[in-house]
C-alpha positions in Angstrom: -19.1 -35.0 -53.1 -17.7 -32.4 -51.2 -18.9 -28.9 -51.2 -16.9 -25.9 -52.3 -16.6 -23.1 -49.8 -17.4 -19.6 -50.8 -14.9 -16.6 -50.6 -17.2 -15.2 -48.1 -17.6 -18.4 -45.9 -13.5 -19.0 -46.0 -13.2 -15.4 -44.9 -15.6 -15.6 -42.2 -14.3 -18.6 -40.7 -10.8 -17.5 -40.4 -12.2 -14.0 -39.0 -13.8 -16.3 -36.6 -10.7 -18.3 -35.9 -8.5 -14.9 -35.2 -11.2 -13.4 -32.9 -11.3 -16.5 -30.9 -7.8 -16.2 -30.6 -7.2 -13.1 -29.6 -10.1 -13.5 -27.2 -8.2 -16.0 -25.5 -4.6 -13.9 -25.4 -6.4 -10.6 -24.8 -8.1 -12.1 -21.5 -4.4 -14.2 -20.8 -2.8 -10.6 -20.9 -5.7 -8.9 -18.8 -5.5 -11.6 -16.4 -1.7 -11.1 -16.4 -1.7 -7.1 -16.2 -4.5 -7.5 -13.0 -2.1 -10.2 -11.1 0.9 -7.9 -12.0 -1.0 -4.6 -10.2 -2.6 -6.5 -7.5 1.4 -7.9 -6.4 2.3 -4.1 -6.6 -0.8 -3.1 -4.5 0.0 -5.8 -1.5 3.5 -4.8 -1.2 2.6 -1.3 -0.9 -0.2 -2.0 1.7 3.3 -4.2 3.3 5.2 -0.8 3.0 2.5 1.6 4.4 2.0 -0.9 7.5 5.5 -0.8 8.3 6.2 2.9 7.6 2.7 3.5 10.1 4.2 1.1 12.5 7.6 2.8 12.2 5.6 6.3 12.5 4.0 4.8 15.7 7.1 4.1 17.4 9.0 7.5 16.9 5.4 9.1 18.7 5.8 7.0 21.2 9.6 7.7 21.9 8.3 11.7 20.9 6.3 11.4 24.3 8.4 9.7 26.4 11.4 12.1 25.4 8.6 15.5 26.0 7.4 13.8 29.5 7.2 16.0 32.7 9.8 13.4 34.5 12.6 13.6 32.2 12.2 17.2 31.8 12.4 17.5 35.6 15.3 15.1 35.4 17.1 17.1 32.7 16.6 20.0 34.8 18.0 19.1 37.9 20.8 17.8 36.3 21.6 20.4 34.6 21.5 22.6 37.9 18.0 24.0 37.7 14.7 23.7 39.9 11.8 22.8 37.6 8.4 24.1 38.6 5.1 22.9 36.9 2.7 25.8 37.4 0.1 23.8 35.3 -0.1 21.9 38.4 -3.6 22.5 40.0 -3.1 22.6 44.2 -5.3 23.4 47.3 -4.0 26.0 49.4 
């Protein structure tokens, strides 16, 4: 003889059955959501390395274009005498 379920007992087992479930799709979508961001993150580290390297080699060209020589070089060219007075001397 099988034993009739209550009205309570049916309720709480399907109330059971959706919780589980959305458990299970809630952590799936978390899951999802965290992959989804930590892609986004990694290819903005990418871009920040490459704009840092790029930023790197424009101070480096910065200091080779602003260097005494080619100043001098520029000058002389151009028709002038370039004197460095920074220049410490013995007299």
């Amino acid at each position: 003889m099988k034993k009739r379920k209550t009205g309570f007992e049916a309720f709480a087992q399907r109330f059971l059955i959706v919780t589980v479930l959305v458990f299970v799709f809630g952590i799936i979508g978390v899951k999802s959501v965290e992959s989804s961001y930590n892609r986004q993150i990694q290819e903005l580290k990418d871009e920040i390395e490459t704009v840092n390297s790029e930023i790197d080699s424009l101070e480096m060209q910065k200091q080779e274009l602003v260097s005494f020589g080619r100043i001098s070089d520029i000058a002389t060219a151009k028709g002038y005498t370039y004197q460095n007075d920074a220049t410490a001397s013995l007299q």
